[in-house]
C-alpha positions as CSV (number, residue, x, y, z in Angstrom):
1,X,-13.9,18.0,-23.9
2,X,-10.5,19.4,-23.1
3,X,-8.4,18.6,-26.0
4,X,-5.3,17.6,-24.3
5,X,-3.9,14.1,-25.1
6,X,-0.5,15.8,-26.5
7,X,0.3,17.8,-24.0
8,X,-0.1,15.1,-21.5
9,X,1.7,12.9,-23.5
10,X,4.8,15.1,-23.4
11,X,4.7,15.7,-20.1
12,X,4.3,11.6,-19.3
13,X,7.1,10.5,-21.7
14,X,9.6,14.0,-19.9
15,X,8.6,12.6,-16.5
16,X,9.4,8.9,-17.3
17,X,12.7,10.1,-18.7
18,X,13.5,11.1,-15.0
19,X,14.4,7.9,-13.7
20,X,12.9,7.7,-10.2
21,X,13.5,4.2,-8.6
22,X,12.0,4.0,-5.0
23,X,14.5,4.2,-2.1
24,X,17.2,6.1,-4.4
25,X,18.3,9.3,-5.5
26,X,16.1,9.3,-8.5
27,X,13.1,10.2,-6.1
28,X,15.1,13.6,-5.1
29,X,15.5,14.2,-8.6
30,X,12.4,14.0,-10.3
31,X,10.6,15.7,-7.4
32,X,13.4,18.6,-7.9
33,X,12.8,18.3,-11.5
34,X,8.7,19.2,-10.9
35,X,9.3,21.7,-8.7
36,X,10.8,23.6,-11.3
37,X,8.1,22.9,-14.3
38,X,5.7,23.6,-11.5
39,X,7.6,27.1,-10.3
40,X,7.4,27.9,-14.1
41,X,4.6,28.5,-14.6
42,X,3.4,32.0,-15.1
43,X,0.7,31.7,-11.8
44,X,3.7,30.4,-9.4
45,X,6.0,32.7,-10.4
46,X,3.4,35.7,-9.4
47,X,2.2,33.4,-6.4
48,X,4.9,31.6,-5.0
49,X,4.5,30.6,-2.0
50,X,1.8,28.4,-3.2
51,X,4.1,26.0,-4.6
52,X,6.4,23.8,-2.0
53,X,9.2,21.5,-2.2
54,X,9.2,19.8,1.1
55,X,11.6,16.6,2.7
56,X,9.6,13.9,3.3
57,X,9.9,13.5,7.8
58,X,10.8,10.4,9.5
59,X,12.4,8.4,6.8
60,X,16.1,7.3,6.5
61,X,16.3,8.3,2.7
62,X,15.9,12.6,1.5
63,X,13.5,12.9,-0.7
64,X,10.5,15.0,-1.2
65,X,6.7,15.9,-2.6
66,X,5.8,18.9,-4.6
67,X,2.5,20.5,-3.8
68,X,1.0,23.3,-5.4
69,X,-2.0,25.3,-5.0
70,X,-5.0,26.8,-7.2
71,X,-6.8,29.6,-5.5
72,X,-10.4,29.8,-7.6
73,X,-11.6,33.5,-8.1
74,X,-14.7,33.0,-9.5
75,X,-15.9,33.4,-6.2
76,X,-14.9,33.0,-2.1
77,X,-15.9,29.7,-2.0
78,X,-13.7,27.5,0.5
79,X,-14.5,24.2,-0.9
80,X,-11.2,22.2,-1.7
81,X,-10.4,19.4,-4.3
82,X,-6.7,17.7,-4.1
83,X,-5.6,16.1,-7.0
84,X,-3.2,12.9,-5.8
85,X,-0.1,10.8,-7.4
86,X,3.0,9.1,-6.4
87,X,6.6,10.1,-8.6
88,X,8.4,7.1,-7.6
89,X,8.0,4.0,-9.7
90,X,9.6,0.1,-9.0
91,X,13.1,-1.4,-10.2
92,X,13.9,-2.4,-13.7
93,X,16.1,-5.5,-13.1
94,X,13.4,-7.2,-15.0
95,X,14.1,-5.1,-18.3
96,X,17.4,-7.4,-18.4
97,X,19.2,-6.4,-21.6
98,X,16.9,-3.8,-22.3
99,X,17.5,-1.4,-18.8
100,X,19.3,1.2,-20.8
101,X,15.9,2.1,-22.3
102,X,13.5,1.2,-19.9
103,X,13.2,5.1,-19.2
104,X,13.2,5.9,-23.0
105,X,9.7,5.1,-24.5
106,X,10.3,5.5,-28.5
107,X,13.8,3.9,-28.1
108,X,12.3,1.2,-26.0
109,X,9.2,0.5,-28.3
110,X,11.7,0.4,-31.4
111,X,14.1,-2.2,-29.1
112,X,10.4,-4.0,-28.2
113,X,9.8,-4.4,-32.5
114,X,12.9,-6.9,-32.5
115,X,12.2,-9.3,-29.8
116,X,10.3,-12.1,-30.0
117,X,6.5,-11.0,-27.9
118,X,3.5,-12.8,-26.0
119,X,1.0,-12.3,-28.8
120,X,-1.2,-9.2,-27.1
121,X,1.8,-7.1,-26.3
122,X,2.9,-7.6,-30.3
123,X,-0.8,-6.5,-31.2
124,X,-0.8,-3.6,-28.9
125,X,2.8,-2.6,-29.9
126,X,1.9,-2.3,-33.2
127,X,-1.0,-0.5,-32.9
128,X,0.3,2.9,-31.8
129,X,-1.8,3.7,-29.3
130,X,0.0,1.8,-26.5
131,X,3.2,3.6,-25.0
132,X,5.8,1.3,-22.5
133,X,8.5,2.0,-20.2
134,X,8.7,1.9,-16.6
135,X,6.6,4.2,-14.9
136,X,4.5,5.1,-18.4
137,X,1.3,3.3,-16.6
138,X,2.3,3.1,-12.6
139,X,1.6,5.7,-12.5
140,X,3.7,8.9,-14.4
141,X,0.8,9.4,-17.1
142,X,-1.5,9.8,-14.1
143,X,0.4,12.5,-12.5
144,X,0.9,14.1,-16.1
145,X,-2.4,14.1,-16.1
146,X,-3.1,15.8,-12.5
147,X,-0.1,18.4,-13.9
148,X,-1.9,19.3,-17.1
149,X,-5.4,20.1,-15.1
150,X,-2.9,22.0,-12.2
151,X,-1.5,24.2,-15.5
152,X,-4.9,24.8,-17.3
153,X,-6.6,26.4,-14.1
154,X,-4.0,28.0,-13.3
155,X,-4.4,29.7,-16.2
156,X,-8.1,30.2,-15.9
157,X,-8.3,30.3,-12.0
158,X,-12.1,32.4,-13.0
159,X,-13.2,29.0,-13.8
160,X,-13.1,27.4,-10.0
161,X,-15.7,28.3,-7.6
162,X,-13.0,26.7,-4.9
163,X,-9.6,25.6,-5.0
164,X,-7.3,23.1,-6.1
165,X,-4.3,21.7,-5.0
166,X,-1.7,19.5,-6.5
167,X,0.2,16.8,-4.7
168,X,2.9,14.1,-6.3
169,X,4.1,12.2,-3.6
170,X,6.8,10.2,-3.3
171,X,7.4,6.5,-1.6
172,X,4.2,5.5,-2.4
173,X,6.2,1.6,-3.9
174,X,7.5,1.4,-0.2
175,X,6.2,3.1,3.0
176,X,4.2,5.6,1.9
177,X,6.8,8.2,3.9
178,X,5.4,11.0,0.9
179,X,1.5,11.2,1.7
180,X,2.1,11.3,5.4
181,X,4.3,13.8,5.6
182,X,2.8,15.5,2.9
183,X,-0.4,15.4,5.6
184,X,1.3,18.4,7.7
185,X,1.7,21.0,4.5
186,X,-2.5,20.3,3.2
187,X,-3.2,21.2,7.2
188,X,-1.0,24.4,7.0
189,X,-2.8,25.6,4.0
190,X,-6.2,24.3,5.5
191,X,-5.6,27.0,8.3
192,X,-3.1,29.8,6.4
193,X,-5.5,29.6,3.1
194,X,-9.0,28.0,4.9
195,X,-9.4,25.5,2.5
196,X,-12.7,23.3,3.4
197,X,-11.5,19.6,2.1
198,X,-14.1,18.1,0.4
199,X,-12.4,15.5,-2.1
200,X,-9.3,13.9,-3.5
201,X,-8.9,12.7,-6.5
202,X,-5.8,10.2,-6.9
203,X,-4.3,8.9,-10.1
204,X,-3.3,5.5,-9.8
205,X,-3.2,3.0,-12.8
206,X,-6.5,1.0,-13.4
207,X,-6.0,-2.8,-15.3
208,X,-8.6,-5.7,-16.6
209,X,-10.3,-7.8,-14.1
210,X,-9.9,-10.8,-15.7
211,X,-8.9,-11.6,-19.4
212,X,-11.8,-10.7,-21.4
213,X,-12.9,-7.6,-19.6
214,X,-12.8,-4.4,-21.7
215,X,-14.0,-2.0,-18.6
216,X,-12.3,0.5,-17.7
217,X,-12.8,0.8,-14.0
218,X,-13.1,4.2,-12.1
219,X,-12.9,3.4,-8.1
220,X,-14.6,5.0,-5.0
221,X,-12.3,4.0,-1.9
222,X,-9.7,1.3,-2.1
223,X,-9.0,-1.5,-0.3
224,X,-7.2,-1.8,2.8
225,X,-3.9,-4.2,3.6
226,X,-2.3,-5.5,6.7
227,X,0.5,-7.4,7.9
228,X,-0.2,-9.9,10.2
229,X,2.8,-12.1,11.2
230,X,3.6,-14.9,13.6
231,X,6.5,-15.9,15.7
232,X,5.5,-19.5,16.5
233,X,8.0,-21.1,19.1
234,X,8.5,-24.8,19.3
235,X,10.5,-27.0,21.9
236,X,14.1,-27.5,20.7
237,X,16.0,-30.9,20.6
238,X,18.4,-33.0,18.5
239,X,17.1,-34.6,15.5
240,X,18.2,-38.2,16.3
241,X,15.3,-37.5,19.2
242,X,13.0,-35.7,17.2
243,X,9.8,-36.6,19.4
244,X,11.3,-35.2,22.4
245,X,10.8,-31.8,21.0
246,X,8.4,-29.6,18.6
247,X,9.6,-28.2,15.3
248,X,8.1,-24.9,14.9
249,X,8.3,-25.2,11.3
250,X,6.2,-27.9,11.8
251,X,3.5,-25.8,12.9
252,X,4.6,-23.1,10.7
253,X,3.7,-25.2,7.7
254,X,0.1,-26.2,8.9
255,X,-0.9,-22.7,9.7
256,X,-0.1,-21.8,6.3
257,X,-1.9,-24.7,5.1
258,X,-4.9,-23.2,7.0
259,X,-4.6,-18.8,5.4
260,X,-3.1,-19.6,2.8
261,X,-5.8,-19.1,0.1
262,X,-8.3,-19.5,2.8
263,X,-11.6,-17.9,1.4
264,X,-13.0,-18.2,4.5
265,X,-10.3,-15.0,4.9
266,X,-12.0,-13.0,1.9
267,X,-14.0,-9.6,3.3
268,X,-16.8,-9.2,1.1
269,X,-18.7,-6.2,1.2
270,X,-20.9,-4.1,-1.4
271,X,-20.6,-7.2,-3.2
272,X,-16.9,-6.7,-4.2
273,X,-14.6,-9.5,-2.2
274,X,-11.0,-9.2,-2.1
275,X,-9.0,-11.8,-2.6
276,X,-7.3,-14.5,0.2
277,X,-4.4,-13.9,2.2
278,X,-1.0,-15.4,0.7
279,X,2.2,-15.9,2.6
280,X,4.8,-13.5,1.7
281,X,7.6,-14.8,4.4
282,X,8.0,-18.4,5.9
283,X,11.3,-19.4,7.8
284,X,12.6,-20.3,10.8
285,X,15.3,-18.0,12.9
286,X,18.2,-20.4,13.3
287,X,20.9,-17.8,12.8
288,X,22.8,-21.4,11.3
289,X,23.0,-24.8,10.7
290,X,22.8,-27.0,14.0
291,X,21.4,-30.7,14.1
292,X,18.6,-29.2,16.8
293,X,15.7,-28.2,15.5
294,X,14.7,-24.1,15.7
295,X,13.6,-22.4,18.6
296,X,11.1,-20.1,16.4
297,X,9.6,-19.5,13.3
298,X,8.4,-16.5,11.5
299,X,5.3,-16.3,8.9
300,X,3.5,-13.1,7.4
301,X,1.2,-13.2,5.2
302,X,-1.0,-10.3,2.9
303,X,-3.8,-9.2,4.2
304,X,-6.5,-7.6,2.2
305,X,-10.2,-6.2,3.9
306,X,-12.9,-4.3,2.6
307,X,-14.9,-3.4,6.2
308,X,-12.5,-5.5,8.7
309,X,-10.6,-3.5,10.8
310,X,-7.1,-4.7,12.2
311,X,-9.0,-5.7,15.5
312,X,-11.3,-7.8,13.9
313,X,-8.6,-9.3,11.6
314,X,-6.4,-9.9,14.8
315,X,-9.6,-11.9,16.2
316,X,-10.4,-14.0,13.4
317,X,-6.5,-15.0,12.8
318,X,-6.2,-15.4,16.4
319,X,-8.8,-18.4,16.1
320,X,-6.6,-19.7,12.7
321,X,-4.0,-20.0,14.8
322,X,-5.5,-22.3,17.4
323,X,-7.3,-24.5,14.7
324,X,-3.4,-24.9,13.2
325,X,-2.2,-25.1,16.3
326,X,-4.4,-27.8,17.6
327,X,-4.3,-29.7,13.4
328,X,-0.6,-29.6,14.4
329,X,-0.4,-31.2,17.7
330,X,-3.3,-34.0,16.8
331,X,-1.0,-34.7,13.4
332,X,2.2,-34.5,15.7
333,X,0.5,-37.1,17.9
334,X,-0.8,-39.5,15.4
335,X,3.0,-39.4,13.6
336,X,4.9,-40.3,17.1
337,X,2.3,-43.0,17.8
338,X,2.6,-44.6,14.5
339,X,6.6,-44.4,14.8
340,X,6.6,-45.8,18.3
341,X,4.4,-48.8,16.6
342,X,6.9,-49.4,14.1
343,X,10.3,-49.2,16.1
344,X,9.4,-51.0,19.3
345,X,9.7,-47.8,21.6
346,X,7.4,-46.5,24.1
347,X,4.7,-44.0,22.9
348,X,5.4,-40.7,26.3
349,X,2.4,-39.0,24.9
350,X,2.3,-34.9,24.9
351,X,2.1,-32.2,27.1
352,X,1.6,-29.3,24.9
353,X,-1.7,-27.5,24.6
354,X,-2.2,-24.4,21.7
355,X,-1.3,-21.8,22.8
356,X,-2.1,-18.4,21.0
357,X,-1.2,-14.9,22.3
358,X,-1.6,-11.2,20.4
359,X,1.0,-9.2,21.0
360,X,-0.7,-6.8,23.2
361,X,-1.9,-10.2,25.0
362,X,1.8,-11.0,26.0
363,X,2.9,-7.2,26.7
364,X,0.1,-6.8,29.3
365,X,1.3,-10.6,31.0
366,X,4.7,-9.4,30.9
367,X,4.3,-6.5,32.3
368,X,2.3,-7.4,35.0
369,X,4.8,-10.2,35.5
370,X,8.0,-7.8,35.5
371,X,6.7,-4.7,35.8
372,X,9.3,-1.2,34.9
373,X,12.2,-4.0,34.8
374,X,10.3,-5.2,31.5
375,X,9.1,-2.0,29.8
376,X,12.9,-0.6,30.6
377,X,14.0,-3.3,29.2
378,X,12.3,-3.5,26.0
379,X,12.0,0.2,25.3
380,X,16.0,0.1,25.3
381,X,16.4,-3.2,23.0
382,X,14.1,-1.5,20.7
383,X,16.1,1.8,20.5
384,X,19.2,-0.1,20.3
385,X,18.0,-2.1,17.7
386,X,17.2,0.9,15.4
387,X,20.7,0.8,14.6
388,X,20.5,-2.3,12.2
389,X,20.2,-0.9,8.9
390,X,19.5,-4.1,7.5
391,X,16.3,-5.0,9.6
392,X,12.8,-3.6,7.6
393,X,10.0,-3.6,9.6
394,X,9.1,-6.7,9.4
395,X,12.6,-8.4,10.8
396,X,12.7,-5.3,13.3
397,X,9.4,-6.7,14.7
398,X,10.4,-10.3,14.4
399,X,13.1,-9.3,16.3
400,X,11.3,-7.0,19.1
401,X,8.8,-9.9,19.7
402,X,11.7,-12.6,20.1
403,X,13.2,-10.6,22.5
404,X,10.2,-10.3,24.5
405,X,9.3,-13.7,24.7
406,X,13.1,-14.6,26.2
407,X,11.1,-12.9,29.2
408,X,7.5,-15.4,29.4
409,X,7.8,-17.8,32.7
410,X,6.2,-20.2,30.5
411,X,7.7,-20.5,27.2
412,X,6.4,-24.1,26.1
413,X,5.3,-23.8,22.4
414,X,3.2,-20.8,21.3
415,X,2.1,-18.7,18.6
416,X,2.3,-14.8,18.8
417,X,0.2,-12.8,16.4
418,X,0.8,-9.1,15.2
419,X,1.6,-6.8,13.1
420,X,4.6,-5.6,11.3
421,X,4.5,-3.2,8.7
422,X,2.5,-0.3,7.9
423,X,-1.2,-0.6,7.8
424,X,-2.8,0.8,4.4
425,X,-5.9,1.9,5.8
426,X,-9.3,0.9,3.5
427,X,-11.8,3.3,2.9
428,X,-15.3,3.1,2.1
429,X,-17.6,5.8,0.4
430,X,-20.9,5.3,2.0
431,X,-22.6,8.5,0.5
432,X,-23.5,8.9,4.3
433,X,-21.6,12.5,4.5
434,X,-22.3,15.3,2.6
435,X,-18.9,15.5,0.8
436,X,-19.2,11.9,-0.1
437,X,-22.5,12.2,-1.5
438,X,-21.2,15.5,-3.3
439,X,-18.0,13.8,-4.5
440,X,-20.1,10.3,-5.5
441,X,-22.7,12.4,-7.6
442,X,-19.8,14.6,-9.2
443,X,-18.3,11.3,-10.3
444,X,-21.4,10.0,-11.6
445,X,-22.1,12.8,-14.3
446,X,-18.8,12.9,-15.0
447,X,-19.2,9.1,-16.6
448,X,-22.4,10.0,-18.0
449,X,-20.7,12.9,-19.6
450,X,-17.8,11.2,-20.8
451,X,-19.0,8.0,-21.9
452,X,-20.2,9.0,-25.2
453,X,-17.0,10.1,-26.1
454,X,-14.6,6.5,-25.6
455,X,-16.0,3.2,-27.0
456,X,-15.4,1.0,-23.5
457,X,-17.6,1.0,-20.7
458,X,-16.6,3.1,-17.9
459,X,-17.2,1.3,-15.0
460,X,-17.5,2.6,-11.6
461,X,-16.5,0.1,-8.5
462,X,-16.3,1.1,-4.6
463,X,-12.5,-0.4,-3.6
464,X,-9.7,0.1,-5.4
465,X,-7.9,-3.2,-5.4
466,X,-4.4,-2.3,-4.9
467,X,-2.6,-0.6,-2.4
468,X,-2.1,2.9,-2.9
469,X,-1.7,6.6,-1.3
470,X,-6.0,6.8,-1.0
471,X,-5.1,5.0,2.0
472,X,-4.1,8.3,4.0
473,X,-5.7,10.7,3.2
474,X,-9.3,9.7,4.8
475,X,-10.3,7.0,7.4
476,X,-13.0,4.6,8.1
477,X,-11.9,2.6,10.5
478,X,-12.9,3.9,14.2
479,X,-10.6,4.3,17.1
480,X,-10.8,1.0,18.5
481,X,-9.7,-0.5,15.0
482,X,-7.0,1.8,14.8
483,X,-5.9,1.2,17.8
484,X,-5.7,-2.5,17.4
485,X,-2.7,-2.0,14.4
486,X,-0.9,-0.1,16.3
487,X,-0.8,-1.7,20.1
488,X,0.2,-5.0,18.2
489,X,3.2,-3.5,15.9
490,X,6.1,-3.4,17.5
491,X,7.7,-1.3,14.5
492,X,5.2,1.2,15.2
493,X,6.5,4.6,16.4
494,X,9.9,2.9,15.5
495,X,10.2,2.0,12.3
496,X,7.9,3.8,10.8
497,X,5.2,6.9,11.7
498,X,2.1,7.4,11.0
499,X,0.1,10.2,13.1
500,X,-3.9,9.5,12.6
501,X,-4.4,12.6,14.2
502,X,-3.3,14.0,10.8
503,X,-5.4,11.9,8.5
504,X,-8.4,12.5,10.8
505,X,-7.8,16.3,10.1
506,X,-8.2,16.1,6.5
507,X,-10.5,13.0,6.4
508,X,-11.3,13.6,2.7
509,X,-13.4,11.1,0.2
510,X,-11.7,10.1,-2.2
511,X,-12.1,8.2,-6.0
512,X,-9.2,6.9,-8.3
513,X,-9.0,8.2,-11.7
514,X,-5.9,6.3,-13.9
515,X,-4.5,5.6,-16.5
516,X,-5.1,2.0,-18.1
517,X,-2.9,-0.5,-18.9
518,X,-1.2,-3.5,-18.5
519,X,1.6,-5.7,-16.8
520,X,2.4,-2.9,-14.4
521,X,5.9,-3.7,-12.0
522,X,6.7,-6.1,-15.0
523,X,8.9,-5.2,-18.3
524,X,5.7,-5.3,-20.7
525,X,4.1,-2.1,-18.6
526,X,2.5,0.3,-21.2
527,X,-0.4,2.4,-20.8
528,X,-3.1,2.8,-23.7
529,X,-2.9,5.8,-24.6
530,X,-6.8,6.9,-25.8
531,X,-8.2,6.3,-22.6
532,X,-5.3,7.8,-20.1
533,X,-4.3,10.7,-22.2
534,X,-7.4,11.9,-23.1
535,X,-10.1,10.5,-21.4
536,X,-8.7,10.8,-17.9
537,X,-8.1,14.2,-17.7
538,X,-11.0,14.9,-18.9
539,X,-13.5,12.3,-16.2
540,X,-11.2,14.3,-13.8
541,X,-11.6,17.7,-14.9
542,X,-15.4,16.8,-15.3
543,X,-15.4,16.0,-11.5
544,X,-14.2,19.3,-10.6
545,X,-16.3,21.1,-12.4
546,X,-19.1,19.8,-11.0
547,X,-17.7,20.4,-7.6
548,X,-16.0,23.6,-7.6
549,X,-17.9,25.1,-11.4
């Protein structure tokens, strides 16, 4: 057992003191600030050029990673292990009155002693062997730890049959701008050094399942998410005639009714299920108030899968859509004929059918329909529309889709379904491959070996259940399902990038090992401090050992 809880306790609380909000200057600054503990280092400053400070590409904000690179001389083996984190951490607006320490552990916890707390925090608080601020658990101790192990074989580089590389990435609470652009550096090196990938190690935090549980949960894959949206048009009119025309806020609502929550919508596989899709974004896009109903409505929901891939999750949202759809016209009918009962007027009946579309769906009718004049068109609005600083992805999409649907023949009510923000890819370890069966047994004896030393059970699971950096660095999904996220996004290759040419080139397996803790993105986050200083480092450590001893 390495005995390195101190020194990976300093280096957590002097990263944490950098503050490093995402989407600010912070993210510059602490990744300046690594660089230069990194370049410190008596192995960088003989070697370099295996240390890199490099901009992050495609992204409105500068900002950068910091990789680094072990070169094992215990023999000429090629074999490559990457040790993963993200540097940026969420907001503190939640701190309230206590922001000016939120960044300052021991003055925080000494603030924390004189306010009224839930009764766990209090317990844990006064134990000593929880630590709080922002970023202490999500996920700073986790790259502190990946820094300390980076440090100690570079000081015994004999000890690695291999190499190891260090990457802390930034972005990662965002658009995940640092792991894929730090994708083109670990190919460079790949070639310039020829490094053989054959696992990744990232650092996230790990938390309780569930109340009672005192696992502490190492994870092999993660789970993937998606954003699949809706831009559900309606037939406008004036209120006083409110039959004459179809809210799409009124469909909105009951295809909510049927995701939201939906387990029906819960990809179970290896026995682990993730949880239901939830709305993140319901409104209509009146740009003000009129007394006609909307045009169009916009929903999105969270979208979590285990083995789906975007195509299939298109398919099976696809027929949501047209159960809501069709719930929605047979309520809207029943409503106006009950009205028309009660007031004495005449009950016209309907003439809208459901209509559902993907995205791709209505780009291949419209262009068939209007040809260049369309695809000119569209190209140009989407360009133009770049310019809007204010639009994320998601509006920018909204936006794009709107546009396109001014150009349908037929534009009686209708739902389009796509995508509109980055997919966060989900990989699965099958043991199938060689690395993963390497990198799966490696992980394994590390427990073994470990577990005798910490009084909780270690637990191993196969998908991490947040979103997280894993996602890039390996795929499972095959072309078709990749294919699917993108030919539906109209964000993609616009508002943000993402080159799967480059994660099929490194197309490593890869585990989480994290620090534990609590109420991460919340103003209680604190990390215990047993477990993620000492034990973490160490199950890491053990894993490379096996792999590269």
């Amino acid at each position: 057992m390495l005995n390195c809880r101190d020194e990976v306790r300093a280096i957590t609380e002097q990263l944490v003191k950098i503050e490093s909000i995402v989407n600010t200057d912070g993210e510059k600054n602490i990744a300046h600030a690594l660089y230069e503990m990194v370049s410190s280092l008596p192995y960088f400053a003989s070697h370099p050029e295996q240390v890199i400070l490099m901009p992050t590409m495609h992204d409105e904000w500068e900002r950068y990673n910091v990789l680094a690179c072990v070169k094992g001389t215990k023999n000429t083996s090629s074999r490559t292990v990457i040790l993963m984190g993200h540097i940026d951490t969420v907001g503190i607006d939640d701190y309230n009155h206590l922001k000016g320490v939120a960044y300052h552990p021991s003055e925080l916890m000494k603030a924390l002693h004189q306010e009224e707390l839930p009764e766990d925090v209090e317990k844990q608080l006064a134990s000593g062997d929880w630590l709080f601020g922002r970023g202490m658990l999500d996920m700073k101790s986790g790259v502190a730890s990946n820094l300390y192990l980076l440090k100690y074989y570079a000081e015994n580089p004999e000890l690695l049959d291999g190499n190891l590389v260090f990457v802390a990435e930034c972005d990662e609470e965002d658009s995940s701008h640092g792991i894929l652009s730090a994708l083109k550096p670990l190919k460079s090196w790949k070639e310039k050094y020829d490094f053989h990938y054959i696992a990744a190690v990232n650092a996230d935090f790990v938390s309780p399942r569930h109340e009672k549980d005192e696992n502490r949960y190492i994870y092999k894959g993660t789970v993937g998410k998606l954003l699949p949206s809706f831009f559900i048009t309606g037939a406008e009119t004036h209120v006083g005639s409110c039959f004459e025309g179809l809210d799409p806020n009124f469909v909105a609502a009951e295809l909510t009714r049927q995701i939201d929550y939906n387990p029906e919508l819960c990809n179970e596989a290896y026995g682990e299920v993730t949880v239901p899709p939830v709305s993140l974004k319901q409104t209509d896009l009146k740009p003000s108030y009129t007394v006609q109903t909307a045009l169009s409505a916009y929903v999105y929901y969270n979208f979590l899968v285990h083995s789906w891939s975007p195509r299939e999750v298109l398919e099976k949202l696809k027929q949501q859509a047209e159960i809501a759809f069709t719930n929605a016209l047979s309520l809207f009918s029943e409503r106006y004929k009950a009205y028309c009962q009660k007031s004495g007027e005449p009950y016209k009946g309907i003439s809208w059918k459901p209509r559902v579309f993907t995205y791709e769906e209505m780009t291949e009718q419209l262009r068939n329909e209007h040809g260049e004049a369309y695809e000119t068109h569209i190209e140009k609005f989407k360009d133009g529309l770049l310019a809007d600083r204010s639009l994320d992805s998601r509006m920018y999409a909204a936006r794009v889709v709107e546009e396109a649907w001014g150009w349908m023949k037929d534009r009686s009510p209708a739902i389009i379904v796509f995508y509109s923000s980055i997919y966060s890819p989900r990989i699965e370890l099958t043991g199938e491959t060689e690395n993963e069966k390497l990198l799966i047994q490696a992980l394994e004896k590390a427990v073994d070996d470990i577990q005798p030393h910490y009084e909780h059970p270690i637990v191993i699971r196969n998908f991490f259940p947040y979103i997280s950096d894993m996602s890039f660095v390996g795929l499972s999904d095959d072309e078709q399902g990749i294919r699917a996220e993108s030919a539906n996004n109209p964000s993609f290759g616009k508002k943000y990038h993402v080159d799967y040419q480059d994660i099929r080139d490194i197309n490593v397996p890869v585990i989480n090992i994290g620090p534990y803790g609590l109420d991460a993105h919340k103003k209680y986050e604190r990390m215990e401090a047993r477990y993620s200083l000492q034990m973490v480092p160490n199950l890491t450590h053990r894993v490379i050992e096996v792999l590269l001893g």
